[in-house]
ZADO-840415 format. One record per atom (N, C-alpha, C): residue number from 1; x, y, z; atom name. Coordinates in pm, 1 decimal. Atoms other than C-alpha are relative to their C-alpha. Example, Ala and Ser with C-alpha at 12.3 -4.5 7.8 and 13.67 -1.06 7.14 Angstrom:
! ZADO-840415
{1 {89.0 -119.0 0.0} 'N'}
{1 {1230.0 -450.0 780.0} 'CA'}
{1 {90.0 120.0 0.0} 'C'}
{2 {-82.0 -119.0 -6.0} 'N'}
{2 {1367.0 -106.0 714.0} 'CA'}
{2 {-77.0 109.0 73.0} 'C'}
END
This chain:
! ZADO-840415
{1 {84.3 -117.8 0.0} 'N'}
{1 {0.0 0.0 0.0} 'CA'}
{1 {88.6 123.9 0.0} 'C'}
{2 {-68.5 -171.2 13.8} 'N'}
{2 {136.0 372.8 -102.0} 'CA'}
{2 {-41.8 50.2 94.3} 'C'}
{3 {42.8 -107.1 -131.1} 'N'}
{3 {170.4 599.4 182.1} 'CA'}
{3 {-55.3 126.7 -42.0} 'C'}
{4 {81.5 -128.8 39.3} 'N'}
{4 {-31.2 903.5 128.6} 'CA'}
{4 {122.6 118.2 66.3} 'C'}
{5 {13.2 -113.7 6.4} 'N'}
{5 {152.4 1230.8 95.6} 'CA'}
{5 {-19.1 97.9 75.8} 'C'}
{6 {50.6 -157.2 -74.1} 'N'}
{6 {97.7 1518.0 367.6} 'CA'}
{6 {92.6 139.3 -26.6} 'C'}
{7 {-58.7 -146.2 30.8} 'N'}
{7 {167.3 1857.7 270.1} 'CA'}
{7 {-67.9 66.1 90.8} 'C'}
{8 {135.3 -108.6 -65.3} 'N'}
{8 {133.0 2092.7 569.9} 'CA'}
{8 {115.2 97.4 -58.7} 'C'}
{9 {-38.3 -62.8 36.2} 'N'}
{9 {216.0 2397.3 473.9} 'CA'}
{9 {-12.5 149.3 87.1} 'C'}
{10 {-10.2 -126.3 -14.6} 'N'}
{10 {328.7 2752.3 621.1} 'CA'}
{10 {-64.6 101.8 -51.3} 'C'}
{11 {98.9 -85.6 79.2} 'N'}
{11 {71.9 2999.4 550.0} 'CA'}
{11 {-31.2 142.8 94.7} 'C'}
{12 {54.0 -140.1 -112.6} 'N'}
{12 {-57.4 3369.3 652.7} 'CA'}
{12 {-74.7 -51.9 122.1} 'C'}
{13 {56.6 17.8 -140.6} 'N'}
{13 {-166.4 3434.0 974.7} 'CA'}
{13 {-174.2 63.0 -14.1} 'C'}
{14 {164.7 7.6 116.4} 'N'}
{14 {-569.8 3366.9 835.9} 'CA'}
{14 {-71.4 145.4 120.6} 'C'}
{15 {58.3 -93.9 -14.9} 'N'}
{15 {-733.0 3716.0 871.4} 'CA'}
{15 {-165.2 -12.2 88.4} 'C'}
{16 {169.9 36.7 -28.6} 'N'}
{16 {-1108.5 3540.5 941.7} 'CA'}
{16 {30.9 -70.4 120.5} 'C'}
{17 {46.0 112.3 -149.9} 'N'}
{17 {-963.8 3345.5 1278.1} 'CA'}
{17 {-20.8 96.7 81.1} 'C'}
{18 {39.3 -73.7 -150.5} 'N'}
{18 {-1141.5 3481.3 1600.0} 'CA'}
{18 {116.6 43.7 66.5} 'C'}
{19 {-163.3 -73.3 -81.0} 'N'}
{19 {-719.3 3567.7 1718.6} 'CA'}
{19 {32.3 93.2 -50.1} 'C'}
{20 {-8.5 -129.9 58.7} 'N'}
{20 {-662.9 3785.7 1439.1} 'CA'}
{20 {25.2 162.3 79.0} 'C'}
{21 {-14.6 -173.1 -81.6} 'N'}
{21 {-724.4 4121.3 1701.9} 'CA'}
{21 {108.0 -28.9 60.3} 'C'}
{22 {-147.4 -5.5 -98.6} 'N'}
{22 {-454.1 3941.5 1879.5} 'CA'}
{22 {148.6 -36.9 -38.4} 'C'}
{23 {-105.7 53.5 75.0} 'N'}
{23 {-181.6 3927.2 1620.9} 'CA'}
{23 {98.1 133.8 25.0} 'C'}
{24 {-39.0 -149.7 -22.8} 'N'}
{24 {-94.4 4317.3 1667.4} 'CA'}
{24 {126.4 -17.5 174.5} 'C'}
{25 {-87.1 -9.4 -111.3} 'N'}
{25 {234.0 4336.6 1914.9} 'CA'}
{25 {33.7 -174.6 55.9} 'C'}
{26 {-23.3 113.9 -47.5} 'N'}
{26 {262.9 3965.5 1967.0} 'CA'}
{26 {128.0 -77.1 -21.7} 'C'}
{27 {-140.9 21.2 -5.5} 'N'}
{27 {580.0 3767.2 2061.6} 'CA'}
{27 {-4.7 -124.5 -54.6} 'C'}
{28 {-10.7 136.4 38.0} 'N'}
{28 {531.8 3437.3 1878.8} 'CA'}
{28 {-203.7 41.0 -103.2} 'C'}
{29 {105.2 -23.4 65.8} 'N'}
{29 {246.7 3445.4 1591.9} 'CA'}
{29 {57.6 -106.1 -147.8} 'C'}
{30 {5.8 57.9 89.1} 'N'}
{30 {222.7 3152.5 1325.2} 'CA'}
{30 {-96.2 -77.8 -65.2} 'C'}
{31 {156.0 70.8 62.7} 'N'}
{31 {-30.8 2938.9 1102.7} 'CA'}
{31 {103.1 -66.7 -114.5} 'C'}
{32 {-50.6 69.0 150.5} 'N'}
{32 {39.8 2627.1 911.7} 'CA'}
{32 {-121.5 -83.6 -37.7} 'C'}
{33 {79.7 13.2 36.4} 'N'}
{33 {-209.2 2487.6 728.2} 'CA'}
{33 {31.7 -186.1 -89.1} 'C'}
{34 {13.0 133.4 17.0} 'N'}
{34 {-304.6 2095.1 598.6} 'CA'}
{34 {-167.6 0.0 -83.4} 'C'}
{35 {143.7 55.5 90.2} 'N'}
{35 {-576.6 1969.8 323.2} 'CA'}
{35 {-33.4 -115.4 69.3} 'C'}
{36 {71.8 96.0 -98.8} 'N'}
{36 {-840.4 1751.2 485.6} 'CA'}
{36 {-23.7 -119.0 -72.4} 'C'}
{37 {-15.2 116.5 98.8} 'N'}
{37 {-802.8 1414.3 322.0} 'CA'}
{37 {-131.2 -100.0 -1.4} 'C'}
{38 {108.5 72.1 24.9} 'N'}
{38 {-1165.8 1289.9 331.3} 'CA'}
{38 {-113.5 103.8 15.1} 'C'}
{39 {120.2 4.3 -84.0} 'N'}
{39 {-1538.4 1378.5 352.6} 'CA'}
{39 {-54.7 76.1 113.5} 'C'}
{40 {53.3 29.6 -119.9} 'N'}
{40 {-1573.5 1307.4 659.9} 'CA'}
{40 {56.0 121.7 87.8} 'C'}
{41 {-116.4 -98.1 -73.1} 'N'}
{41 {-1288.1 1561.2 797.7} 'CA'}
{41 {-82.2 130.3 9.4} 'C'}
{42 {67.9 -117.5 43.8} 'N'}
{42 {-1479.9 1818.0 624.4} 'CA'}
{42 {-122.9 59.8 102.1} 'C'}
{43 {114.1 6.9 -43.2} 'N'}
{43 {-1788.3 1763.7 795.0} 'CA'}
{43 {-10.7 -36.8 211.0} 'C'}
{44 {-22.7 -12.0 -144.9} 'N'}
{44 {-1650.0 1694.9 1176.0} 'CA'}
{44 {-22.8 122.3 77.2} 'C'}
{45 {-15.7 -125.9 -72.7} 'N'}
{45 {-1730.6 1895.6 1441.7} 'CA'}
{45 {96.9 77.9 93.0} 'C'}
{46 {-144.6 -50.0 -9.3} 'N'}
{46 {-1499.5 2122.0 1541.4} 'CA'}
{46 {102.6 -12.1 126.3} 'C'}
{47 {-71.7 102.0 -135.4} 'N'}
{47 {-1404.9 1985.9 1896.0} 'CA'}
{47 {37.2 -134.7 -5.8} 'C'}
{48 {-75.3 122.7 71.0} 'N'}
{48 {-1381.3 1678.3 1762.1} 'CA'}
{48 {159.3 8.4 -79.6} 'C'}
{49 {-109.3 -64.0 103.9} 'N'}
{49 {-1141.2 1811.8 1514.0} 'CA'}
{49 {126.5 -12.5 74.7} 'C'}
{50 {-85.0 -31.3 -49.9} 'N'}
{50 {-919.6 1961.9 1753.9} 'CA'}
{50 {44.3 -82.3 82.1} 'C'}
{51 {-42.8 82.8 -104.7} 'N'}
{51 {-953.1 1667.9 1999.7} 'CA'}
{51 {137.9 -76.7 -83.7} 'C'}
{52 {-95.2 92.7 101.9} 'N'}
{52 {-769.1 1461.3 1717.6} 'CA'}
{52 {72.9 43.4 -24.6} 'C'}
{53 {-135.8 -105.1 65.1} 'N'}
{53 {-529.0 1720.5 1609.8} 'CA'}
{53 {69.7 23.3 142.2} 'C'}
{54 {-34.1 41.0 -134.3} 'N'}
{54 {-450.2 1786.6 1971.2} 'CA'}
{54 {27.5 -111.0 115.4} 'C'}
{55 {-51.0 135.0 -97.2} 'N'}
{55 {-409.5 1445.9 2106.0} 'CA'}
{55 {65.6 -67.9 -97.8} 'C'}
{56 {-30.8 53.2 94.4} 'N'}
{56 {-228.5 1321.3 1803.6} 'CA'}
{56 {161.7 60.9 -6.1} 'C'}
{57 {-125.5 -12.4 -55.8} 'N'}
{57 {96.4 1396.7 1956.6} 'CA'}
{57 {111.6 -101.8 -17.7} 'C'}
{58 {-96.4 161.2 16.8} 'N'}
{58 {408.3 1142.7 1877.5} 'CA'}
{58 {66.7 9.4 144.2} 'C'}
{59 {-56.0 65.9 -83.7} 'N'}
{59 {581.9 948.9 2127.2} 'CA'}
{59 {105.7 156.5 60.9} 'C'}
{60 {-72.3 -105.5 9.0} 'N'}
{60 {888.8 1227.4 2134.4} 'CA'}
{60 {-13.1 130.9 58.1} 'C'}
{61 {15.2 -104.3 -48.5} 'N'}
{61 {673.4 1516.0 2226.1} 'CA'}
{61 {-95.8 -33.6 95.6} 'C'}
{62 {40.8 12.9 -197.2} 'N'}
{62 {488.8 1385.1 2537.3} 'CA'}
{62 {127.8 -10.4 103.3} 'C'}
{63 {-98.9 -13.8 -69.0} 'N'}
{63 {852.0 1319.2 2654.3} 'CA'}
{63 {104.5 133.2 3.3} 'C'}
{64 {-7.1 -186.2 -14.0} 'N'}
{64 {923.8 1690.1 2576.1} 'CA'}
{64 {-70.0 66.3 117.4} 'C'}
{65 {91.2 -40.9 -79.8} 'N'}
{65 {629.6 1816.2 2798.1} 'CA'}
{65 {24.1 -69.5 106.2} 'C'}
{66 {-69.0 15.1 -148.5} 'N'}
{66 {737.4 1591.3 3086.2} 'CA'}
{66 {97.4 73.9 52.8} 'C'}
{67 {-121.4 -52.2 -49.4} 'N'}
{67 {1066.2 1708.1 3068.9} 'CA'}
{67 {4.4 195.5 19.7} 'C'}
{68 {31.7 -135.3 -4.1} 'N'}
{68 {899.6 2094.5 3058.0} 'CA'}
{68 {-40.6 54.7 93.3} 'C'}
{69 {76.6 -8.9 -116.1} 'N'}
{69 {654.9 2009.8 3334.7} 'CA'}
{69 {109.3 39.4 86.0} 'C'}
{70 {-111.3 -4.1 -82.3} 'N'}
{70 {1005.0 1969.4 3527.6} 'CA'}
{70 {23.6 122.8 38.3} 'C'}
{71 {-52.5 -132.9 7.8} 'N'}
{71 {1163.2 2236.1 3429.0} 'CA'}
{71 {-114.5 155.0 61.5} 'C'}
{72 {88.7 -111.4 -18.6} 'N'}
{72 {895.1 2493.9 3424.5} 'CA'}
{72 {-84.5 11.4 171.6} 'C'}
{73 {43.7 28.1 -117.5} 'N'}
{73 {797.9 2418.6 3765.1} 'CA'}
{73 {102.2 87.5 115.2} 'C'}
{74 {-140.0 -25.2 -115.3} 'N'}
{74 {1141.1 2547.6 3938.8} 'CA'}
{74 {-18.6 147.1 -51.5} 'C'}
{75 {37.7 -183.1 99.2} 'N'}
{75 {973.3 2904.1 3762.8} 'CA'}
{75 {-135.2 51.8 55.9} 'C'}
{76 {122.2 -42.2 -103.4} 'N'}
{76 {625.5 2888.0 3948.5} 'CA'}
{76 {-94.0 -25.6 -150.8} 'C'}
{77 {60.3 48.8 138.1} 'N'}
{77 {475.5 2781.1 3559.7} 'CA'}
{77 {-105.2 -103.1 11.5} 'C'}
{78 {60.8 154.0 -14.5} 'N'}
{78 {199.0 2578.3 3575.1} 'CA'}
{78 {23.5 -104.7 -143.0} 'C'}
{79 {-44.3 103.0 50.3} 'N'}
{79 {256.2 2220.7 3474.9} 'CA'}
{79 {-95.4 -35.4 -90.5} 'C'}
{80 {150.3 60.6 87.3} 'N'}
{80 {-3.3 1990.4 3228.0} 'CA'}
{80 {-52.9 -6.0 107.4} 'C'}
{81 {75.6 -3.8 -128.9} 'N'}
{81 {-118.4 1876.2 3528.8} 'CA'}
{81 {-88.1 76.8 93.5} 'C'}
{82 {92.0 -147.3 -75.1} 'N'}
{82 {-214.1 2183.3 3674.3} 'CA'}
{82 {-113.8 47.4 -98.7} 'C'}
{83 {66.5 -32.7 78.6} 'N'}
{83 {-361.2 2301.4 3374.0} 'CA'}
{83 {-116.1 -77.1 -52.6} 'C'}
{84 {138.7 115.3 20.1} 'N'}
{84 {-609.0 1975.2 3312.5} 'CA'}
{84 {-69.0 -10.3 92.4} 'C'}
{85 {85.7 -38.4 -147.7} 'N'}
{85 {-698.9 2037.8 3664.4} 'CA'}
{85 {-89.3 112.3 -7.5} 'C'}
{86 {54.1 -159.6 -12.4} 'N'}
{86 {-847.6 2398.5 3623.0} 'CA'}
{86 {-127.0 -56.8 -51.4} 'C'}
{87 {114.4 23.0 56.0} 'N'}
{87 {-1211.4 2412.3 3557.6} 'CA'}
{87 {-57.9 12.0 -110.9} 'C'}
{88 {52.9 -40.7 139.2} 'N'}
{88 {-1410.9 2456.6 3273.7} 'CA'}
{88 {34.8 -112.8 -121.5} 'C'}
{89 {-4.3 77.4 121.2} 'N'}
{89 {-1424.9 2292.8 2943.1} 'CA'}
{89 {116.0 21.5 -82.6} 'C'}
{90 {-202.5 0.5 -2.0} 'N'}
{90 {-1072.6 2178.5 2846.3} 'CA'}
{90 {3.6 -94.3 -113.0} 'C'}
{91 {-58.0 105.2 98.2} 'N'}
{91 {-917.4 1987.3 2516.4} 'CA'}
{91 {183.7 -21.2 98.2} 'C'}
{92 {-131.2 45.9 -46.6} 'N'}
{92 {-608.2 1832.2 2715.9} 'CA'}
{92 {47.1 113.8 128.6} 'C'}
{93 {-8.1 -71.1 -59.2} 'N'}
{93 {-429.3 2085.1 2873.6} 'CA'}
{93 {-35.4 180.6 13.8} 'C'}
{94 {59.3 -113.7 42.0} 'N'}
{94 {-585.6 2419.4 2710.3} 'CA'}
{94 {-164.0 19.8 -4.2} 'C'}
{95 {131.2 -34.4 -29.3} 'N'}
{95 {-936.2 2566.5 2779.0} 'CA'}
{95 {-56.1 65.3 -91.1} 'C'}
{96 {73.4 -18.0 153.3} 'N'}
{96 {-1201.9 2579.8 2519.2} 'CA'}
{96 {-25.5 161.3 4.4} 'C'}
{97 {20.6 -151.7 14.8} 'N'}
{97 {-1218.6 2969.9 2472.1} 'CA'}
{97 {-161.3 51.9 -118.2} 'C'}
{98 {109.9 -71.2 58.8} 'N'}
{98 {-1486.1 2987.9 2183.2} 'CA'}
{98 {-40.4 -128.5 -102.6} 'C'}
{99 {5.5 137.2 112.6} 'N'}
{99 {-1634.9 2712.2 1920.8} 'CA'}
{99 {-124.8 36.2 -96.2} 'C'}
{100 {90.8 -66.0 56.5} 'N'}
{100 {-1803.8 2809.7 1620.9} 'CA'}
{100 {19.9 -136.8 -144.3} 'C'}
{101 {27.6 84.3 112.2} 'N'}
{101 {-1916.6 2564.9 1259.7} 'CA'}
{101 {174.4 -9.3 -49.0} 'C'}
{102 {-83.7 53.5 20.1} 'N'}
{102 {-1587.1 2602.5 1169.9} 'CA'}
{102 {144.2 33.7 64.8} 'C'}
{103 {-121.6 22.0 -57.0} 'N'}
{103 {-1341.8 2704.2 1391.4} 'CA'}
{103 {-14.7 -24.1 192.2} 'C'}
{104 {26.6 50.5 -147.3} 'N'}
{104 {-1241.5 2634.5 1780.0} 'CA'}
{104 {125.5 80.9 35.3} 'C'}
{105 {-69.3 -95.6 -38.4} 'N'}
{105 {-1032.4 2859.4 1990.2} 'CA'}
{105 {59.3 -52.6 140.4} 'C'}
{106 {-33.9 66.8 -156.8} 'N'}
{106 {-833.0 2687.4 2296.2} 'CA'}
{106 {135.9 88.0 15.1} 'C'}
{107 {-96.1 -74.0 -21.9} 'N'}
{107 {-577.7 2847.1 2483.3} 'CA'}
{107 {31.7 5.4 184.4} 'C'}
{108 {-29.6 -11.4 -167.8} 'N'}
{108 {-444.1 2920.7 2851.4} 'CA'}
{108 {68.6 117.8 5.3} 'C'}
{109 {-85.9 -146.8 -112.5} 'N'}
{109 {-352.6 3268.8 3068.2} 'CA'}
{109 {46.9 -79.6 94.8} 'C'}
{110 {-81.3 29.8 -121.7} 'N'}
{110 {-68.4 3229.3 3279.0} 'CA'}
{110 {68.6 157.5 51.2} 'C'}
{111 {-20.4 -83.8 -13.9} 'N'}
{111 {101.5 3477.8 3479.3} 'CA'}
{111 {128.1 55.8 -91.1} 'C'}
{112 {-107.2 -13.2 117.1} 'N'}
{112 {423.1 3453.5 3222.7} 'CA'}
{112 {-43.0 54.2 -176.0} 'C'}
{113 {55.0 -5.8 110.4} 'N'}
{113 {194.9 3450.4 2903.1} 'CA'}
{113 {-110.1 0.2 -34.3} 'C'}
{114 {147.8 46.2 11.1} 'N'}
{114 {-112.1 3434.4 2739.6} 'CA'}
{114 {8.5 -101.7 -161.9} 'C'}
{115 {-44.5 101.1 69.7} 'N'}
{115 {-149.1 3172.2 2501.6} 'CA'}
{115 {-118.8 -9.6 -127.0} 'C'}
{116 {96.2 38.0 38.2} 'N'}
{116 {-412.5 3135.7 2201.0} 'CA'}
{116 {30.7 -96.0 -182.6} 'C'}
{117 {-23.0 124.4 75.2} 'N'}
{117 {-490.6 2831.5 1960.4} 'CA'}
{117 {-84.2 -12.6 -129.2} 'C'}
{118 {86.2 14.9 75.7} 'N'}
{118 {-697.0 2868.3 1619.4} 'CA'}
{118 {-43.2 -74.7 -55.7} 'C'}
{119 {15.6 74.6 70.8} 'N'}
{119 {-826.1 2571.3 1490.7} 'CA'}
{119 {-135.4 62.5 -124.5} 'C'}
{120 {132.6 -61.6 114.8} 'N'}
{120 {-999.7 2714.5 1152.9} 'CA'}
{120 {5.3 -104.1 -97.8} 'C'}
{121 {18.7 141.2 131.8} 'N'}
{121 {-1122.3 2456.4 847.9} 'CA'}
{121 {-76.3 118.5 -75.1} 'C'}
{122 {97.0 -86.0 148.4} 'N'}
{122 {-1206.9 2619.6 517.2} 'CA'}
{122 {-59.4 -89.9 -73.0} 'C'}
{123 {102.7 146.9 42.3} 'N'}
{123 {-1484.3 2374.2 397.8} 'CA'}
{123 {33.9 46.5 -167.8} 'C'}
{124 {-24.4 -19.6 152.0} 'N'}
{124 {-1392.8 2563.4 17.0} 'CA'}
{124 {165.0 -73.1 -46.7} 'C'}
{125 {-203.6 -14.4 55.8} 'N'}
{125 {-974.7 2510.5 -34.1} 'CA'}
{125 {-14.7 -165.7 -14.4} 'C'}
{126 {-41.4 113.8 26.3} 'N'}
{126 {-867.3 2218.1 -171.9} 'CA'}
{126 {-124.7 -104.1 -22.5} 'C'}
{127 {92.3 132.0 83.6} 'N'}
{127 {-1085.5 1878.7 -300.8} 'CA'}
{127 {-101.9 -36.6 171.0} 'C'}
{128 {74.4 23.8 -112.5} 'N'}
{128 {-1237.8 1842.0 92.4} 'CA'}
{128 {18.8 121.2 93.2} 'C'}
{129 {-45.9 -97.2 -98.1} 'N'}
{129 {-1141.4 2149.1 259.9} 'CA'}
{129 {131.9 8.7 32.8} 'C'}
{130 {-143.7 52.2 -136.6} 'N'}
{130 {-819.3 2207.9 477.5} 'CA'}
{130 {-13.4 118.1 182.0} 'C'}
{131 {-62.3 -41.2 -131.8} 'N'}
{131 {-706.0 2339.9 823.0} 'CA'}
{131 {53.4 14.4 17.4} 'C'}
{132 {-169.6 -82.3 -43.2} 'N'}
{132 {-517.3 2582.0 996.0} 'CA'}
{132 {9.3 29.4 121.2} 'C'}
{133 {-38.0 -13.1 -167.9} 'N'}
{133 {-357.7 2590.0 1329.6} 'CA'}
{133 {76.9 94.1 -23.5} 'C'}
{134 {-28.6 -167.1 -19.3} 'N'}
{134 {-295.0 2964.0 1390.5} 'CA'}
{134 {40.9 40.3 150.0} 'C'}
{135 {0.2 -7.6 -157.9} 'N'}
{135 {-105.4 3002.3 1749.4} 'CA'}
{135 {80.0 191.9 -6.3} 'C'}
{136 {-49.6 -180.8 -16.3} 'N'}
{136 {-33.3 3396.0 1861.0} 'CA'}
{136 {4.1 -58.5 191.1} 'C'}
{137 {-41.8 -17.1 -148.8} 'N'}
{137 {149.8 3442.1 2234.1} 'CA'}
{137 {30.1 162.8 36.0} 'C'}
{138 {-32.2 -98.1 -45.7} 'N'}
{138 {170.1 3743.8 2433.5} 'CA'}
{138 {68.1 -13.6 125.5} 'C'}
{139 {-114.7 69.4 -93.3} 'N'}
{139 {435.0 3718.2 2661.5} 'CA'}
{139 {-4.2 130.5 133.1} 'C'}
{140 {15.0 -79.6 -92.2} 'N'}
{140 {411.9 3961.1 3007.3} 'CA'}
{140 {87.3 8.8 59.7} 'C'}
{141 {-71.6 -63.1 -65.4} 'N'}
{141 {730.2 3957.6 3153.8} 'CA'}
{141 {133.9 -56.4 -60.8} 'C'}
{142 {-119.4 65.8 48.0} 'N'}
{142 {1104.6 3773.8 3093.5} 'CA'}
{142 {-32.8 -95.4 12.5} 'C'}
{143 {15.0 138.5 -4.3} 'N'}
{143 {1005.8 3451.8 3195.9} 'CA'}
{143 {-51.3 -66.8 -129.1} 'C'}
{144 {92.2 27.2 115.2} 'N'}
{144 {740.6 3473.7 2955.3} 'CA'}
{144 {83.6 -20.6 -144.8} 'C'}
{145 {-76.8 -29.8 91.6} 'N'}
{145 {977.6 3567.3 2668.4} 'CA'}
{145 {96.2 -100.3 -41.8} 'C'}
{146 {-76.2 104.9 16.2} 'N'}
{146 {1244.1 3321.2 2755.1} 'CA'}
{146 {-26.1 -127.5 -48.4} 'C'}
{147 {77.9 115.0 15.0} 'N'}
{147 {994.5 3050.7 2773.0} 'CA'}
{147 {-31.5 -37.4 -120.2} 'C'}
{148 {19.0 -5.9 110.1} 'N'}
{148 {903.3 3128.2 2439.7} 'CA'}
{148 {110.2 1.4 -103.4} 'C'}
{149 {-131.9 65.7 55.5} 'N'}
{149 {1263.5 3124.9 2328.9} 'CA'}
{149 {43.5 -110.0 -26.4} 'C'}
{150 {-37.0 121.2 47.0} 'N'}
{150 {1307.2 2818.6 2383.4} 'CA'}
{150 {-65.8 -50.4 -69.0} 'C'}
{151 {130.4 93.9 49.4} 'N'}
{151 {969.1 2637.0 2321.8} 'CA'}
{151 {29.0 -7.3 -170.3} 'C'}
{152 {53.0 -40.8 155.4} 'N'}
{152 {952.9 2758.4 1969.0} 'CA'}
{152 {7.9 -62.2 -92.2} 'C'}
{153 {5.5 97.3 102.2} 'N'}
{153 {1133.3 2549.2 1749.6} 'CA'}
{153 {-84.7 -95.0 42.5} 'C'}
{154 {59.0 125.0 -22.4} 'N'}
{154 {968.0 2260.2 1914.5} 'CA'}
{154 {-126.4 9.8 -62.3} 'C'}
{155 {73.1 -6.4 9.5} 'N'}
{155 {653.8 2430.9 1917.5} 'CA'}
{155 {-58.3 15.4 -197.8} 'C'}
{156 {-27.6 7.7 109.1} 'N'}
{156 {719.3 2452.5 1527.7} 'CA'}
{156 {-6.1 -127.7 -16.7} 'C'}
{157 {-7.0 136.6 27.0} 'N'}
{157 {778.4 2135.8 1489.1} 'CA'}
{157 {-100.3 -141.6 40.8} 'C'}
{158 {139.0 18.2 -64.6} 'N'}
{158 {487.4 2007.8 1715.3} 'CA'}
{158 {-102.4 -4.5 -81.3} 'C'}
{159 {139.2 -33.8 106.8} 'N'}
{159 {198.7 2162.2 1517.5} 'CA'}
{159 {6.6 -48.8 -100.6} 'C'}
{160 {-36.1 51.7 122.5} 'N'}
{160 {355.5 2087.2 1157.3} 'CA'}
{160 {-37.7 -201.2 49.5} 'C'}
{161 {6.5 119.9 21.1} 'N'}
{161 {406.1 1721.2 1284.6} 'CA'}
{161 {-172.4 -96.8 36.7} 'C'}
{162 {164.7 33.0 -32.6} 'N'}
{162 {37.0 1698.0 1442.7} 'CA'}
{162 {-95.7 41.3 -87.2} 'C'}
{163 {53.3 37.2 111.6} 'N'}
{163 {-99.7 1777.7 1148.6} 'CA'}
{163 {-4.6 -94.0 -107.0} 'C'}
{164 {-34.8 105.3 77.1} 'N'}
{164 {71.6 1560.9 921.7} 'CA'}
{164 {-31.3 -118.0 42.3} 'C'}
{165 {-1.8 104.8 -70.5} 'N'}
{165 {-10.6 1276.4 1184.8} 'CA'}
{165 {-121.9 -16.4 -54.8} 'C'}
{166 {140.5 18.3 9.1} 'N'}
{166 {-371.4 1352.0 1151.0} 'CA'}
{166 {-71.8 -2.1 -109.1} 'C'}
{167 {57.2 -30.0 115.2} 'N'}
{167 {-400.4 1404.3 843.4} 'CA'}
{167 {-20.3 -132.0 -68.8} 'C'}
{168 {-15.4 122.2 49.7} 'N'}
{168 {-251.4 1075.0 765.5} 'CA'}
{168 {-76.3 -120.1 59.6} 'C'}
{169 {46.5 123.8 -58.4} 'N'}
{169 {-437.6 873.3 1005.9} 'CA'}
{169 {-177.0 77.3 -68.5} 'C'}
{170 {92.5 -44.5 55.9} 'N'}
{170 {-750.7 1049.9 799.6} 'CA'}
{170 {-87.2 82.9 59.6} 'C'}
{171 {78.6 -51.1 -128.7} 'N'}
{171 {-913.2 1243.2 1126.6} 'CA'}
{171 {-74.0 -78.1 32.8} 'C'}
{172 {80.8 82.0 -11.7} 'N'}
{172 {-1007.6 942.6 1265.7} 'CA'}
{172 {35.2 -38.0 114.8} 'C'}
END
């Protein structure tokens, strides 16, 4: 069997996501984007969506985030842990902020940063649609900043690869 192909791709920072107001002055602001390889993708609802794109994490980067929890802890940072604890309606460790037909908005305030997550699907682009994970940070002090120094490539490399994961396992 031929392996299918994922092209995610680096794209503007999409004008129509609900973050957009919060792209102005921000210390970390990117969007990469993935064609939805069925149907069905098209037609998911959009917490669903994100559950799959968000838990569709490889082996590699849950042992990142342990080793962050660590770290970030000896900083007063809350951990995953902390953060799946907090109330309200949560995909993993980020809190559902807004959910609309086609996009979903998760994210977390800390006292270092503020954090937000765009999951948008354009039901027109491409042969089924595609999707774009659009993250913008506002960072509030040095910690914040540093934190974001480091993270970044990862967090680059993260999104790109959790798309391509999901894409390939069909959003399923």
């Amino acid at each position: 069997m031929q392996e299918m192909h994922i092209a995610v791709r680096t794209v503007a920072l999409p004008t129509g996501a609900g973050i957009a107001p919060l792209y102005p002055g921000s210390h970390l602001a990117d969007a990469y984007a993935v064609d939805l390889p069925n149907a069905r993708a098209r037609e998911l609802d959009m917490e669903s969506l994100a559950r799959m794109l968000l838990g569709s994490q490889p082996g590699w980067a849950q042992k990142l985030m342990v080793l962050r929890d660590a770290i970030v802890a000896l900083f007063g940072i809350k951990t995953a842990k902390q953060m799946e604890a907090k109330p309200g309606k949560r995909i993993g460790i980020f809190r559902i902020f807004a959910v609309s037909d086609d996009e979903i908005i998760v994210g977390e305030d800390d006292s270092h940063l503020d954090f937000r997550l765009s999951v948008l699907r354009n039901r027109e682009a491409g042969r089924h649609g595609s999707v774009t994970l659009a993250s913008v940070v506002h960072c509030h002090n040095r910690v914040g900043r540093a934190y974001i120094l480091l993270i970044r490539p990862f967090h680059k490399l993260i999104v790109r690869r959790s798309l391509a994961r999901t894409a390939r396992m069909g959003f399923v």
